[in-house]
Structure formats: C-alpha cells, structure tokens
N, C-alpha and C positions, 0 to 999 in steps of 0.2 A: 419416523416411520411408523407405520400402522403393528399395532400389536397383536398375535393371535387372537380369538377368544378362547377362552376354555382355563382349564382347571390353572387356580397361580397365578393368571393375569389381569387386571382391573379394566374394565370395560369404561370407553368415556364417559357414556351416557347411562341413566337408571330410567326406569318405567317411571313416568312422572305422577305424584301423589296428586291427591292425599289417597293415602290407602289405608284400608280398613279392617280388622278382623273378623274371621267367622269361625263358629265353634264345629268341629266335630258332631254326628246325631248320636254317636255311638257311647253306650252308657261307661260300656266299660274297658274304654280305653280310647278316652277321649284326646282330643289334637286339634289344633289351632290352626287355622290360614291364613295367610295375610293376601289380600287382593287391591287391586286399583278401583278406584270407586267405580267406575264404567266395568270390573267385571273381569279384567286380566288378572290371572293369578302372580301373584309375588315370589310368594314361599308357603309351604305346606309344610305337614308331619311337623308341627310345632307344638311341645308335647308342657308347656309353662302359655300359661294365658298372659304371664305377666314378660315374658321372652317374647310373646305375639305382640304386644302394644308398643314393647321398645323397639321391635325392626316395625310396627305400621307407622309412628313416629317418625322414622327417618331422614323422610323427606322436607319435612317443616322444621325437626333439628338442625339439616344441613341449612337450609334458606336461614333458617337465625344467628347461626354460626355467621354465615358467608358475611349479613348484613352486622353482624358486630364487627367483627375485621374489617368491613369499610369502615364503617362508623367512626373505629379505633384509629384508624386511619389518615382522618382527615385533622387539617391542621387545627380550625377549631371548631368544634363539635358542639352542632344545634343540643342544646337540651331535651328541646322536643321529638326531634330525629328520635336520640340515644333511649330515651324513655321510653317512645313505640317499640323500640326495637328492641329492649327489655322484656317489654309485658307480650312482645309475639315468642323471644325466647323462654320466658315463662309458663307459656300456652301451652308450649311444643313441652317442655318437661313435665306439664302435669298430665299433659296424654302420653307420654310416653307412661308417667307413673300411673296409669288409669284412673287420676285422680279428679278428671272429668266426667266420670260417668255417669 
C-alpha cells in the first residue's frame, strides 16, 4: 500500500540529479542550497558548505552503491564492469568530499 508523504515517511522517488550547490549572497550569515541542475531546489538553509556537497552528491552515491551491489552480485564478475564501477564510486566521494573542485 501507498505510504503517506510527510514528516517520518520515505518517499519512493527523489528529484533526479545531478544536483548542484549554490552559496548564500549574504556576508554575514551565510547558507548553502542544494538544487537540481535544471533549477528545482533540493534543500536550503544549509549552514556547512561541506554538509551542501555531501547531500548534492547523493544521487551519484546512490547509483554507485546500487551498481556495486549488482556488480557484487553477479556470479562472476567482469573486471572491467567492477573497475568502472569503482572509479564512478570514486567520483561520487570525492564530490561529495569537494575534492573536485
């Protein structure tokens, strides 16, 4: 059966990434956004730049997750699969770590 939405329930679907952050103009008390590349906001009043990159991350953590747990999955496992699929969960932690920038 179909679950409410609202506060305590987990919703099936999320705003599809990649999403991206944007800073606050205000000097002095500044705040993070996180939005969908096209412009839907995500999440606002994010008061850690470094708390805004791990939720704009999200969506490329989940898809690297999902594909390891297949990956892991299978009986025997291409190397070259497993390798891609390393170096995209790789990608996704170091934007998460803003170590892309």
């Amino acid at each position: 059966p179909p679950r409410p939405r609202g506060r305590g329930w987990q919703v099936s679907a999320h705003t599809p990434g990649p999403w991206r952050i944007g800073g606050s103009p205000r000097v002095d008390n500044p705040t993070w956004s996180v939005r969908q590349e096209h412009g839907k906001t995500v999440s606002v009043g994010i008061y850690e730049e470094e708390d805004a990159r791990l939720i704009a991350a999200a969506p490329e953590l989940l898809v690297a997750l999902e594909r390891m747990v297949t990956a892991a999955n299978v009986k025997d496992i291409d190397p070259i699969v497993m390798f891609a699929t390393i170096e995209k969960a790789r990608a996704a932690i170091a934007r998460a770590r803003a170590e892309d920038k």
